[in-house]
C-alpha positions in Angstrom: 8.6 17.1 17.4 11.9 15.6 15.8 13.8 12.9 16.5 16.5 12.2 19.0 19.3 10.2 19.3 20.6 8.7 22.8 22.5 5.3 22.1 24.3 3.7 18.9 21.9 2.6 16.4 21.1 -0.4 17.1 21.5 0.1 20.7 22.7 -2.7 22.9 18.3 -4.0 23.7 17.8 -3.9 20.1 21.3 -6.1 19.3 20.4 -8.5 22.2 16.6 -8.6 20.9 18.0 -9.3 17.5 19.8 -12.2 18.5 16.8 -13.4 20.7 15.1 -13.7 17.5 17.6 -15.2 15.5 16.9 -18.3 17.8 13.3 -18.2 17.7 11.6 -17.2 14.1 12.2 -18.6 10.9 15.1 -16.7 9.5 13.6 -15.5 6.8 11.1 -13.4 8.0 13.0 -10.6 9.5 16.3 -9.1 7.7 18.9 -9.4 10.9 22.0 -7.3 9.8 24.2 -6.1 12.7 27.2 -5.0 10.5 25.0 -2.0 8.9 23.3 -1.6 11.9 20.2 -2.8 11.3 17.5 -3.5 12.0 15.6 -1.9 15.4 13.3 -2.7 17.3 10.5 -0.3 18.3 8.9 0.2 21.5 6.4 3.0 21.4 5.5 5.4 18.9 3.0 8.9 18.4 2.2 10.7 15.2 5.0 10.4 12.5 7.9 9.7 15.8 8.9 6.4 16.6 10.8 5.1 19.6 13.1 2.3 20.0 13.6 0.4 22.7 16.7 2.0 23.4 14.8 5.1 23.6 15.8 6.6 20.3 13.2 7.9 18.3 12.9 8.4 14.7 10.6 10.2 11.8 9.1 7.5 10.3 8.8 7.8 6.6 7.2 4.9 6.0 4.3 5.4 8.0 4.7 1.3 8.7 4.3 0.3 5.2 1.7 2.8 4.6 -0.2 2.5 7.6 -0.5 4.7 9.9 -1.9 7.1 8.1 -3.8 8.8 11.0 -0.4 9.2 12.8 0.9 6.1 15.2 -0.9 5.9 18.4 -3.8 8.2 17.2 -5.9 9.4 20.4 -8.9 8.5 18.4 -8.3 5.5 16.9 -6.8 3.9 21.0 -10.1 5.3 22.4 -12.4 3.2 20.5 -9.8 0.1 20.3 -10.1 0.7 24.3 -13.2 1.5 24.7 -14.6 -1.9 22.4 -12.1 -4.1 24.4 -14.1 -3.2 27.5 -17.7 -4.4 26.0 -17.0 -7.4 22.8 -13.7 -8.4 21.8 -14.4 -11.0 19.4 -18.0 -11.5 17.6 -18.3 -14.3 15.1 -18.4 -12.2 11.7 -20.2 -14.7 9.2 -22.9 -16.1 12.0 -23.7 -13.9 14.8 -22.2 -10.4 14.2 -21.6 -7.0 15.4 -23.4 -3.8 14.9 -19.9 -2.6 14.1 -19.8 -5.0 10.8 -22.6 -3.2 9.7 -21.9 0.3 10.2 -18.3 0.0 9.1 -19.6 -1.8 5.3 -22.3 1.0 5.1 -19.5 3.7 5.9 -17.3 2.2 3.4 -19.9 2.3 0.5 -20.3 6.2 1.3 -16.6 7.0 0.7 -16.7 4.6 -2.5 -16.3 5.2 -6.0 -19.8 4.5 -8.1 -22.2 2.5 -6.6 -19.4 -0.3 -5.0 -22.0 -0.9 -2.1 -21.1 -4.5 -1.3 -18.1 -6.0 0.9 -16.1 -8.8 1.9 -13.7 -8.2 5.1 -10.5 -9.6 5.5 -7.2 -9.1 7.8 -4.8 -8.2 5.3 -4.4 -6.9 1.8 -4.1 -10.5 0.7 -7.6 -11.0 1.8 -9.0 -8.6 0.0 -7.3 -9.2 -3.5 -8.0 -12.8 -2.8 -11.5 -11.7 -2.6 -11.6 -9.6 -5.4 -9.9 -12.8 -7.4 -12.9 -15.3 -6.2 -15.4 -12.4 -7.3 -14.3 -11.9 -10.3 -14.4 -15.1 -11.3 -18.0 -15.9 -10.2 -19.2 -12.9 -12.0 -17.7 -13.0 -15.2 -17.1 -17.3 -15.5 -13.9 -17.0 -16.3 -10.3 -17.6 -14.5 -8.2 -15.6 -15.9 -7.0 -12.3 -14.8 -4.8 -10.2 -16.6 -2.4 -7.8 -14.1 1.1 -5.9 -14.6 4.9 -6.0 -14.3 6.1 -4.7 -11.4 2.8 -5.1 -10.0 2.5 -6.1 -6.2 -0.7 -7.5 -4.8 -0.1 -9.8 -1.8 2.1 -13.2 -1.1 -1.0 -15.3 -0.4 -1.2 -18.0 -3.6 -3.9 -16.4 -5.2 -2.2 -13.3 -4.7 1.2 -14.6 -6.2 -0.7 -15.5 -9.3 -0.9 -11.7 -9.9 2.1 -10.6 -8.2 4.9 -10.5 -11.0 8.0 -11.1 -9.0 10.3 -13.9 -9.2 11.8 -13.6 -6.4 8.3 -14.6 -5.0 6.7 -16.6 -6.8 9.9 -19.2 -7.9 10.6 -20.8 -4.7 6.8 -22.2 -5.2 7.0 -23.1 -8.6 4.5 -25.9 -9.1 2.3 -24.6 -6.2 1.5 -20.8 -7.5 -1.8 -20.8 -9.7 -1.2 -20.2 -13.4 -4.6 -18.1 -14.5 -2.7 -15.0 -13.7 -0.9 -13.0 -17.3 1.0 -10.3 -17.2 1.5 -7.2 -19.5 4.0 -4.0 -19.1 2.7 -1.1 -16.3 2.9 2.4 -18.2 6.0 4.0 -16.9 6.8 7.3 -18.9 10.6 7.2 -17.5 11.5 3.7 -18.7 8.9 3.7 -21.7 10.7 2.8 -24.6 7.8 4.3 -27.5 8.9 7.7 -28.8 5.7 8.5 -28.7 5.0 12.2 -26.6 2.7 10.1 -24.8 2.8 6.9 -24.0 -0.2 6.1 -22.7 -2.1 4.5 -26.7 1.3 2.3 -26.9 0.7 0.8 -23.2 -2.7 0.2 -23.5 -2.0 -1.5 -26.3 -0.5 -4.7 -24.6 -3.8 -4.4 -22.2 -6.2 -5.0 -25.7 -3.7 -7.2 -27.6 -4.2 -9.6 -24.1 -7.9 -9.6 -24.3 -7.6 -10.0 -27.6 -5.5 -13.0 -27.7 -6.4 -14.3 -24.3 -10.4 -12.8 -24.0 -11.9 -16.7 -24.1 -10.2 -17.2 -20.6 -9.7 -13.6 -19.1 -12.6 -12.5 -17.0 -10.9 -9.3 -15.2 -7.7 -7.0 -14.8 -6.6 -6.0 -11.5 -4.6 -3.0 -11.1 -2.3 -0.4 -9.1 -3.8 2.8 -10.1 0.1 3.9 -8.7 2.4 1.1 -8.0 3.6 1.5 -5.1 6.3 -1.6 -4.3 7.1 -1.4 -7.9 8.8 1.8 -7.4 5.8 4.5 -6.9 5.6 4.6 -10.3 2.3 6.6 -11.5 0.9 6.2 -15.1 0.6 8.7 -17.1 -3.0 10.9 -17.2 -5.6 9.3 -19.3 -4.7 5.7 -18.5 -6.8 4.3 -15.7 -9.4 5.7 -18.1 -8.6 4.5 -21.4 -8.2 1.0 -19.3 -11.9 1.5 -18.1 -12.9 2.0 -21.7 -10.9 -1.1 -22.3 -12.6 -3.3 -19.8 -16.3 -2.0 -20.9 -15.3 -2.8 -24.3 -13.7 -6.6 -24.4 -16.4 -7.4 -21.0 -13.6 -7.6 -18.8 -14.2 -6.4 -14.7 -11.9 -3.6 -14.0 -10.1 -4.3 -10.3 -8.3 -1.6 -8.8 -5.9 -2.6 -6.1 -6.0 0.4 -3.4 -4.3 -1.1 -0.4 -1.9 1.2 -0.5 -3.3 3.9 -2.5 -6.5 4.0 -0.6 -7.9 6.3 2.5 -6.2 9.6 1.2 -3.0 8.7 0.9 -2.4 10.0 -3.0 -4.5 13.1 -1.9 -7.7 12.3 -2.8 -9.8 8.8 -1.0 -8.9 6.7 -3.6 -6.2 7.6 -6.1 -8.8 6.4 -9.3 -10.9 9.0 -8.0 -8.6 11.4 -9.3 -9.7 10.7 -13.2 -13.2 9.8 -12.2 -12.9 6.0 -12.8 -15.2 3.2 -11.0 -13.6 0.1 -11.2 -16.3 -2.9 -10.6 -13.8 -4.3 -8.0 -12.0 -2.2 -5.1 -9.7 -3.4 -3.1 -8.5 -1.2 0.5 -6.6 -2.2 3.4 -3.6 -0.8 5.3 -4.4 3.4 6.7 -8.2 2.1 7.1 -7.7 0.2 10.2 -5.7 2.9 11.7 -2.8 0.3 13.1 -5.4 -2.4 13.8 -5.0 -5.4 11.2 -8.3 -5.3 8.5 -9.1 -5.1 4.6 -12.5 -5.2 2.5 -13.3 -6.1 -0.9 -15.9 -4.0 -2.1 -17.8 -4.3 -5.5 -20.9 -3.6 -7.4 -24.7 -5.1 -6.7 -24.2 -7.5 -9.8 -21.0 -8.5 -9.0 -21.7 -9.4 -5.5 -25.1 -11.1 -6.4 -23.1 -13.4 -8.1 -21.9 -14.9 -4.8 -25.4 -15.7 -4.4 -27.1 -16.1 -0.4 -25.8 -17.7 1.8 -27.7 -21.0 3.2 -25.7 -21.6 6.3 -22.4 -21.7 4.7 -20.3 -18.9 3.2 -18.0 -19.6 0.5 -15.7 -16.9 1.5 -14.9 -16.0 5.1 -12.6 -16.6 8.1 -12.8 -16.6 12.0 -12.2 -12.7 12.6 -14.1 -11.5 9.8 -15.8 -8.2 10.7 -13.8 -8.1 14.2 -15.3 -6.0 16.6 -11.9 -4.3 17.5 -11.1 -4.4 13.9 -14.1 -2.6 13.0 -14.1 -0.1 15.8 -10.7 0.6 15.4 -11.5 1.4 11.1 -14.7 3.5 12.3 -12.2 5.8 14.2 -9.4 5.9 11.7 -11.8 6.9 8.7 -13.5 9.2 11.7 -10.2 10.6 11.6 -9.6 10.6 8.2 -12.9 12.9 7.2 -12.7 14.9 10.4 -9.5 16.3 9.6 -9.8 15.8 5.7 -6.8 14.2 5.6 -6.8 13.5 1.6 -6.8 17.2 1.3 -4.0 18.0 3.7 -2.2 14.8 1.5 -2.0 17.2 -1.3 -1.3 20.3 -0.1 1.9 18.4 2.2 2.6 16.4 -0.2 3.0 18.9 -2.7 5.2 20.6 -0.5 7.4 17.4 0.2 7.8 17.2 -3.3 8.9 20.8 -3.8 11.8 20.4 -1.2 12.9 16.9 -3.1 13.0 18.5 -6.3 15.3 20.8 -4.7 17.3 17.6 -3.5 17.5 16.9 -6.8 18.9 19.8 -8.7 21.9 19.8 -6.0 22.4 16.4 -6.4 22.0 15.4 -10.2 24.4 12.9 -10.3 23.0 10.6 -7.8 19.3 11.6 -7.9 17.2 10.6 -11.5 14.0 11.7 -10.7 11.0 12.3 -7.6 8.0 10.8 -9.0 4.3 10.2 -7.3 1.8 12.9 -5.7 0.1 13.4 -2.4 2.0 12.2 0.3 3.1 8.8 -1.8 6.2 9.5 -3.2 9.6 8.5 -4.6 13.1 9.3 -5.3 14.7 7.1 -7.6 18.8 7.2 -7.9 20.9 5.9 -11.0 22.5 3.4 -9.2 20.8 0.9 -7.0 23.7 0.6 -4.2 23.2 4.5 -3.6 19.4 3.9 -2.8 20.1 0.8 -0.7 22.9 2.8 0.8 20.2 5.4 2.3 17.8 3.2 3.6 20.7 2.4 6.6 22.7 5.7 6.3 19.6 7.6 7.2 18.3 5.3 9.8 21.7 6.5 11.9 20.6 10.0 11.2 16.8 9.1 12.6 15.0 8.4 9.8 13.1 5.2 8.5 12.8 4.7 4.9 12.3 1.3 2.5 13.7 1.1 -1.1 11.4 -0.2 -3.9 11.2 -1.1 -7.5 14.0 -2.9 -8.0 15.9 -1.2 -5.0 16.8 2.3 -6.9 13.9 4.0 -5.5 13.5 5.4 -1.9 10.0 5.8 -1.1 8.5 8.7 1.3 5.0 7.9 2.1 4.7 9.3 6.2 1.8 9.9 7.9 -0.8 12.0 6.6 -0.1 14.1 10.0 3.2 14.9 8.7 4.5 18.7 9.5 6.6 20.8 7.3 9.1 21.2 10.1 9.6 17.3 10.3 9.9 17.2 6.4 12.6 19.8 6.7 14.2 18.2 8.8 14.2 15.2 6.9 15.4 17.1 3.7 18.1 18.4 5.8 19.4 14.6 6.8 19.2 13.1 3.3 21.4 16.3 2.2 23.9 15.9 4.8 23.9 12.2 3.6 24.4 12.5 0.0 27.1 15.4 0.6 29.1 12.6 2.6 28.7 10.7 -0.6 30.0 13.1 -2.8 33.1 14.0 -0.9 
């Protein structure tokens, strides 16, 4: 199915919800722009379509920031969200909980990397990299961690020790933790070593930090493909030579697969690609399948470092291990193996990159480069106000897109259920789009 069109975008119950919520949430929270037409405001939505409440729908190539990767509404995934409501809504997670808890951690240790058969739940991708933070430090005794520019890992404060970004982590100035350093991402595009390959010279910051720094680091936490950065993917042999890194200075290796993870990069987690294991792993986002969940998962020494709990868990919230949560993540990973979804990742994603590189030769001076794999992928523009000029244009020709980086990059990360005739026709409006620009 494609989209259709039936009012102005925004339509007149979008603009008057807009201006309902102008009055009533902080304002800023949600970007509120009526002179470019945005934002608007959804009502239903199936597979990659959305609907708004004006009953235009959209493709949405976003996927809602990565996930609904089983397609919105999945049949599956509603089933068992329905079915649990009927029976045990909310369980307490660190006390009494469900069956579910259990079958969802032992699930997630068989899909894996290595032996990373211990978790922590959480809500969010915060949760999980604050997780990964606090276990990191009990297992190695030290603070520090070491992370990357451009890197995004969450806005929660120990997240935002780790997240490079001024723009978030200024306004609390005095309030963000300090034990987080940060070194340059490998980037072959912006790389400025002559080198043919990059990838010794950017490693090279990594050691010269535990070098310099190795009496306080404990751990580096990672993208193994940013993805707010810009979807910028290192170069092959890195996530490697940064394993061999970490086994050599003693450090724990975190790799940060909120987005990455469940098959989005075409395999189930984008390290698995090059074989590494980090000691750390953090998922979120396509594994609830819409419903709101994370986990932490790490190896049997690093979890043992945690120690029993007594009566008292150092680490947990009210809806940890939520029965809906948990059913709803069962399904969605149901989903994901049923269907092998990390496999149909590649094989459409390869084609979505095909057509783009096509984009790209008929439009060389607007387009640099289309960069990524699977179905997690970027087109980045020479100039900023072209990419930013997109995200709205194409919205009126029924598509939903986000910029990234540092808003040159347009990323395309749909559904996993993405079919060729909806990337066509999406190829077909960011054409028609950039030929209005060039007239």
């Amino acid at each position: 199915m494609l989209p259709t069109r039936k009012t102005a975008i925004p339509g007149a119950k979008s603009l008057l919800l807009a201006g309902e919520l102008r009055r009533s949430e902080n304002p800023n929270i949600t970007f509120l722009d009526p002179e470019r037409r945005f934002p608007v405001f959804w009502e239903s939505a199936s597979g990659s379509l959305v609907t708004d409440v004006d009953g235009n729908s959209y493709l949405d190539l976003t996927a809602a920031f990565g996930v609904m990767g089983v397609g919105h509404s999945n049949p599956r995934v509603v089933g068992a969200i329905q079915k649990q409501a009927a029976v045990l809504i909310h369980g307490m997670g660190d006390v009494h909980p469900s069956g579910l808890k259990v079958r969802l951690a032992e699930k997630i240790a068989e899909h894996s990397p290595g032996d990373l058969g211990y978790v922590i739940f959480g809500l969010n991708g915060g949760d999980a990299v604050e997780a990964a933070l606090k276990s990191a430090r009990l297992a190695t005794g030290k603070p520090g961690v070491l992370a990357f520019r451009s890197g995004y890992h969450g806005l929660t404060m120990g997240a935002l020790a780790v997240t490079e970004r001024a723009d978030f982590r200024t306004p609390f100035s005095g309030q963000v933790p300090q034990f987080g350093r940060h070194v340059p991402f490998c980037d072959p595009v912006s790389c400025s070593f002559s080198c043919k390959s990059c990838t010794r010279a950017c490693l090279s910051f990594v050691e010269s930090a535990f070098r310099d720094y190795g009496d306080t680091l404990g751990a580096v936490i990672v993208e193994p493909i940013q993805g707010r950065g810009g979807i910028v993917e290192p170069p092959p042999g890195y996530l490697p030579g940064l394993r061999d890194l970490c086994d050599r200075y003693g450090m724990l290796l975190i790799a940060d697969e909120i987005f990455t993870g469940w098959g989005r990069t075409g395999d189930y987690f984008a390290c698995d690609a090059e074989g590494v294991v980090p000691d750390i792993l953090c998922m979120g986002k396509a594994m609830g399948g819409g419903f709101p969940i994370s986990a932490c998962a790490m190896r049997p020494d690093v979890a043992a470092a945690w120690g029993t709990s007594t009566g008292e868990a150092m680490h947990t919230s009210t809806f940890l291990g939520h029965p809906l949560a948990c059913a709803a993540s069962l399904a969605a990973i149901g989903e994901i193996e049923s269907r092998d979804l990390p496999a149909r990742a590649k094989t459409v994603g390869a084609y979505f990159k095909a057509r783009l590189h096509e984009l790209a030769a008929r439009f060389p001076a607007h387009i640099a480069e289309v960069r990524g794999r699977g179905l997690m992928l970027g087109v980045r523009f020479h100039k900023r106000e072209v990419a930013l000029g997109l995200v709205y244009e194409l919205l009126q020709r029924g598509l939903i897109v986000l910029p990234a980086g540092g808003g040159d990059v347009i990323e395309l990360v749909p559904p996993l259920v993405i079919e060729h005739e909806q990337i066509d026709f999406a190829i077909k409006q960011i054409t028609a789009a950039l030929d209005a620009l060039s007239v």
